[in-house]
N, C-alpha and C positions, 0 to 999 in steps of 0.2 A: 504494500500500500504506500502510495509517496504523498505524504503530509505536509503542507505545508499552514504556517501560519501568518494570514491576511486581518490585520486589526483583532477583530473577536471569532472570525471564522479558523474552522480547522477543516482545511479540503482534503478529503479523501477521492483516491481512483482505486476502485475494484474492478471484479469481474462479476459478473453475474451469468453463469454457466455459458452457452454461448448466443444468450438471445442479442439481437442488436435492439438496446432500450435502452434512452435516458426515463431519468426518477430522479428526484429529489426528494431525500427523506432526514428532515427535520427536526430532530431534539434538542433539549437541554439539557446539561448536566454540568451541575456545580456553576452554573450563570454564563455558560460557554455554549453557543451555539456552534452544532458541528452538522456538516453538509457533506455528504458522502455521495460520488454520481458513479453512477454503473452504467458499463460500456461494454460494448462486443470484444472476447476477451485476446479477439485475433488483434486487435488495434493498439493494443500496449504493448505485444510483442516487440525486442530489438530488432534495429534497425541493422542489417550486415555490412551496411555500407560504415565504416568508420570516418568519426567526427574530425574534421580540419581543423577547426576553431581552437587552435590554443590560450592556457585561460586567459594568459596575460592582455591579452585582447580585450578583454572585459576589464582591465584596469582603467580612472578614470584619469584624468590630468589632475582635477583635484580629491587626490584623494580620500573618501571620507571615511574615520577612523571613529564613528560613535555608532555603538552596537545598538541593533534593533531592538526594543522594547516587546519583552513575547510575555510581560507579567504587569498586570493594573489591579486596580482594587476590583476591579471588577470581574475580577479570577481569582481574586487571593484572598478576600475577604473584607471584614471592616475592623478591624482588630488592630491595626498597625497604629492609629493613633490615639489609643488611648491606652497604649504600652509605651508609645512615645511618654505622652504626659506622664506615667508611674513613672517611668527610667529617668524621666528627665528631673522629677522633685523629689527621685531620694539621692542620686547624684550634690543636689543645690540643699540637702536638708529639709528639705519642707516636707516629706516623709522620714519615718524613722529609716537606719540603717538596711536593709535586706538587699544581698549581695549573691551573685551566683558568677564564680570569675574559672574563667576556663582556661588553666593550666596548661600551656602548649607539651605537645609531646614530639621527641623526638623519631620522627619520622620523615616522611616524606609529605608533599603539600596533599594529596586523597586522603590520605591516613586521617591527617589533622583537619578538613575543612569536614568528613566523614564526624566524627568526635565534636567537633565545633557546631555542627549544628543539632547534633542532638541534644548536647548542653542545652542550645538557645532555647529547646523546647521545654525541657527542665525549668529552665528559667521564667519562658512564657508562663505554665501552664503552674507555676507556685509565686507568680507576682515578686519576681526576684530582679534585682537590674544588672543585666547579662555584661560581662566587660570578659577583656583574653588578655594576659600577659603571656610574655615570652623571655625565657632566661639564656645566657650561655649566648653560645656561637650559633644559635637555630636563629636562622631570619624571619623577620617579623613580616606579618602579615599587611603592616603598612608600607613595606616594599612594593606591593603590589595592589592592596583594597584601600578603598577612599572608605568614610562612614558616611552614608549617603544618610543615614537618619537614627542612627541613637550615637553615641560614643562609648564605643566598644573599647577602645583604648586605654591602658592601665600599665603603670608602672611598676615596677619591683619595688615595694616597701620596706619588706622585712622576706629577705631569703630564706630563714626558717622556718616560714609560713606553709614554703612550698616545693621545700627540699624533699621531701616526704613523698613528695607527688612525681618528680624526676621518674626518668627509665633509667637513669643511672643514679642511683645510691646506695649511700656507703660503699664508694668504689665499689659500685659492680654494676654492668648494666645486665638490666633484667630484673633487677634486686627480688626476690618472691618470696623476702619475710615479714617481721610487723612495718607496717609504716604507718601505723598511731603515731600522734603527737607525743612530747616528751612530757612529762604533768607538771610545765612549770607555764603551757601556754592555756590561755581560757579558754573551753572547748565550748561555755557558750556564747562564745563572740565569734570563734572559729572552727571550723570542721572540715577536714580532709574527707573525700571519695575518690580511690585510686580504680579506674574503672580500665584498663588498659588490657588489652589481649585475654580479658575474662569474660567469656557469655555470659557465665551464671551470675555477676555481679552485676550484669546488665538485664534480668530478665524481668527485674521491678519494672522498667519501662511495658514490656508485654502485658501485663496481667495484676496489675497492684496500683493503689493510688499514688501518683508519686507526689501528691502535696503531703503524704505522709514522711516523705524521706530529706534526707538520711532519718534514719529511723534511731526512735529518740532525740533528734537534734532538728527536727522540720523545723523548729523556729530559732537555730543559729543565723548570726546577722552576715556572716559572711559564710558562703560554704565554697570549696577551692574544690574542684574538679577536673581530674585527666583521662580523660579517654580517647579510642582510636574505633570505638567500635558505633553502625548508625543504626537506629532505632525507632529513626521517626516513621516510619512507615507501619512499623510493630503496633505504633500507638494506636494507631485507627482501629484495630482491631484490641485495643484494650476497654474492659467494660467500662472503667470509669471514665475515661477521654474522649471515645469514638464518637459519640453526639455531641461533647463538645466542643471538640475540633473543626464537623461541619455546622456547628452553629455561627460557629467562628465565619465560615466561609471558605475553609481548607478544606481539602480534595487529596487522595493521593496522587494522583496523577500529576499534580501541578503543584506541591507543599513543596517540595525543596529548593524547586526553581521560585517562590515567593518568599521563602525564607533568605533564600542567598540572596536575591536582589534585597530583599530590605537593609540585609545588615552591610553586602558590599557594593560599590563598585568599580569600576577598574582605574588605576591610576591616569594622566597623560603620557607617564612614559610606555605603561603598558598598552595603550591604545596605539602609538609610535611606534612600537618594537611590534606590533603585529596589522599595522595597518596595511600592508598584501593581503594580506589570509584574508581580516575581515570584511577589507572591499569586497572580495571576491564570494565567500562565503553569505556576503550579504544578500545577494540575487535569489530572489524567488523562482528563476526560470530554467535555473541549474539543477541536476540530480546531484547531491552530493551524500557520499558514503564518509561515512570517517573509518577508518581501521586505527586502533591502535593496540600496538604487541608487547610485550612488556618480556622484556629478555631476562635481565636478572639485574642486580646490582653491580654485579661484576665486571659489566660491562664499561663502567666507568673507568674503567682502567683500559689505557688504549692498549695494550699490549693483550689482553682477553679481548677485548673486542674486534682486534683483527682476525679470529677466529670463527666470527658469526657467518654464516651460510644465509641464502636465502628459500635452497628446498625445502628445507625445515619449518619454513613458516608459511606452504603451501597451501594450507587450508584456508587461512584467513583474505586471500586473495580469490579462491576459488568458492567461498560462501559471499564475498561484495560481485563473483560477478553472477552469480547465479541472483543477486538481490537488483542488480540492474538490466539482468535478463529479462522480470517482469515489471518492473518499476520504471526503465525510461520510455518518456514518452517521444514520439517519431523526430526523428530529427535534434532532439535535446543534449544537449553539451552533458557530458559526466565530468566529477570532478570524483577523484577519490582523494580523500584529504589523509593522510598519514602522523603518524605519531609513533615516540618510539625512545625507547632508552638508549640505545643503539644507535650511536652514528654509523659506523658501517652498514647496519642494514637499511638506515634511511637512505643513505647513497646506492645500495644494491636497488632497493626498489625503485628508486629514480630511475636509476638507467635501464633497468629493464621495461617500467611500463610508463615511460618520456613525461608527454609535455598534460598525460593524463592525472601523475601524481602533484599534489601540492601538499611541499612539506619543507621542511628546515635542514638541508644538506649539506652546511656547512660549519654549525656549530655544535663543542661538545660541551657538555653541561657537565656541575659537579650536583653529586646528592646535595639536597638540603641539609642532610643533616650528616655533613661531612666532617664540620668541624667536632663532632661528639663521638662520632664512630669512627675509629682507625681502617676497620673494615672498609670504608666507604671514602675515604680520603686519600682520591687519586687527582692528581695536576693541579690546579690552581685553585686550594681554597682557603676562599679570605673571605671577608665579609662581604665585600664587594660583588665577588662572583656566586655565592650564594644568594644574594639579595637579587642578583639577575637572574639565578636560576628560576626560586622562585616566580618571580615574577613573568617568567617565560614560560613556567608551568600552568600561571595562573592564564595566563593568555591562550595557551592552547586549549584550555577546559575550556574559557569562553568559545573560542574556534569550532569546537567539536559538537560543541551544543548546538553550532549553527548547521550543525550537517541534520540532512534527513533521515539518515540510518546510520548504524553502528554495530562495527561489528569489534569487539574485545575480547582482550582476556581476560578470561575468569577467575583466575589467580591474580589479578591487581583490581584496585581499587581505583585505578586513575579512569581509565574509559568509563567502566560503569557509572562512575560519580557524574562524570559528564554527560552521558546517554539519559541520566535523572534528570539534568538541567536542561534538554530537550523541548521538553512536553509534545514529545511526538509520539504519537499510539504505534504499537509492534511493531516497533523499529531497530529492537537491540537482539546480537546475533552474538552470544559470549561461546568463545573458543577454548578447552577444555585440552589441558595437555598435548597443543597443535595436534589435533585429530581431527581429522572431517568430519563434520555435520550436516544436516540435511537445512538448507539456508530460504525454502520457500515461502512463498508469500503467507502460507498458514503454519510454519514454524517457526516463528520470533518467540520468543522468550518473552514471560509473560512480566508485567511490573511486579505481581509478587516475588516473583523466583529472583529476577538481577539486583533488583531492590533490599533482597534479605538474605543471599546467599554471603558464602565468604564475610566478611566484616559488617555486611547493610549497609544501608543509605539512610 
């Protein structure tokens, strides 16, 4: 199905077996009108003749670097400003203290924006006023995200607050013993939840009220939280939120992509550093697939990564063309948009599938979280080049959101998080140990499954 979104419509192209009939058929759901047209299903078939039009063509002279708007109040609910106004008067004192600050973790940017926003929910949904600090050599999220409307932004006060909360303490990363406070700090002004790589620690979100939690401490004025794991989608199906979520005006289909626009949005630099992509990406009349393969860490090291192949990642090329087998329309331009940890293999794919791929073939990125991890600290990293990585990360999730279909790995967190910030119905095609999958129009992966597999969304 190729999705695209026009103001409040969501236009869908199917088949309907092989009658030749248009219909329009008209619903609502969650305030979103959506318009689905059935067509003779020989007509969507590809075209054998291959496209001339390389994309750069579609570049403009002036080029414009402000992302499409795919999230209003009028999808997302009416909740945003009167969480403004709490955030804003316990912030200025005119409410008492209640605080929910979200503990960055050292990961990568999926990991942590995955974690970050389930916090925010935490925070929504117990009237808490939501802020993120970030410690160490991990770069901050204001490398990259502007506060488009609360101020999420917070400093390091008192580092014992939130040593506890670290992936690395007491010299170890990992650490998996107590990380209770020490009994000399107030545990009713302050409260640690170390939520990181633990489902079970997470499954209060599922099925428990969380205005109860932390349990015993629901009314500490600050409560310090690190996680990597996403949960907002669990919520809808918990008894005590699900009604009130959509009262709220949240939907799952559309919650993450309203949450992340509320809290970010993208810098001027990062609109600069990806103004090709989202010119290009911006066009409603392009088919565009995102692929992105997630090789390993190890790749950051140029000496592994001149090792990478590309038949090994045959699948994920052979399920985007089987997705524009029946999704482009006669004569329409394909873009496959790529991403990828892997500088070699974003150059293999270049050169094998030309002026069809758009992708980043000339730079190597360091982990985010290179300055913490020895493991992950190859070539250049300073603050500098972390603060770029990030921000180059941040920009390709923007990027990839812009695509109509998605096809990832299932083993990262980086594509699926962006295939959530979509809002494109059956459109995500997750690759499973590079193994071929069956990639047709009636097998996309459903928003529950890519949503809640691996880490969540």
């Amino acid at each position: 199905m190729k999705m695209q979104i026009r103001n409040r419509y969501l236009v869908g192209l199917c088949k309907l077996n092989s009658i030749h009939v248009f219909s329009l058929l008209t619903s609502f759901l969650c305030g979103t009108l959506f318009t689905y047209i059935y067509i003779q299903k020989s007509s969507i078939l590809i075209s054998t003749q291959k496209y001339l039009i390389p994309y750069e063509s579609l570049l403009i002279n002036n080029v414009k670097t402000n992302l499409p708007s795919i999230t209003s109040s009028d999808t997302c609910g009416t909740w945003q400003q009167s969480y403004i106004n709490l955030h804003r008067s316990i912030l200025n004192g005119s409410l008492p203290p209640r605080y929910l600050i979200s503990v960055a973790v050292e990961a990568g940017l999926a990991d942590r924006l995955t974690g970050t926003l389930t916090e925010f929910f935490f925070a929504l949904l117990t009237n808490r006023a939501f802020q993120i600090v970030t410690y160490g050599t991990l770069p901050r999220f204001e490398a990259a995200f502007l506060t488009p409307n609360i101020n999420w932004s917070r400093s390091i006060v008192n580092d014992e607050l939130i040593s506890n909360l670290k992936f690395t303490y007491r010299g170890q990363r990992g650490y998996s013993g107590d990380r209770s406070y020490p009994s000399h700090i107030n545990t009713s002004l302050y409260w640690p939840m170390y939520l990181v790589n633990d489902d079970g620690e997470n499954e209060f979100f599922c099925s428990s009220n969380v205005s109860k939690y932390p349990l015993n401490h629901e009314d500490v004025q600050t409560l310090f939280v690190s996680s990597n794991r996403g949960r907002v989608i669990h919520l809808f199906d918990n008894p005590y939120h699900r009604f009130q979520l959509f009262q709220m005006g949240l939907h799952p289909a559309t919650v993450i992509r309203c949450a992340f626009d509320f809290l970010f949005s993208p810098t001027e630099s990062l609109k600069k550093a990806m103004s090709r992509e989202f010119s290009i990406l911006s066009s409603s009349d392009i088919l565009k697939i995102s692929i992105n393969i997630r090789v390993g860490d190890a790749v950051f090291d140029p000496n592994a990564d001149s090792q990478t192949n590309l038949s090994s990642y045959d699948p994920y090329f052979n399920c985007a063309s089987t997705i524009e087998s029946y999704a482009r329309l006669p004569n329409q331009i394909v873009i496959w948009y790529f991403t990828s940890d892997s500088l070699k293999l974003r150059q293999l794919v270049k050169e094998k599938y030309g002026e069809k791929i758009l992708t980043e073939d000339k730079l190597r990125y360091v982990h985010g979280d290179c300055g913490d991890s020895p493991a992950k600290r190859y070539g250049n990293c300073t603050n500098e080049s972390q603060d770029f990585s990030i921000r180059m990360s941040a920009g390709q999730i923007y990027a990839m959101s812009m695509c109509d279909y998605h096809v990832v790995s299932a083993q990262s967190g980086f594509g699926r998080f962006a295939a959530s910030l979509s809002n494109h119905w059956h459109s995500v095609y997750q690759i499973h140990d590079n193994i071929n999958r069956s990639c047709t129009i009636d097998d996309h992966d459903t928003l529950e499954y890519f949503t809640t597999n691996g880490a969540g969304i």
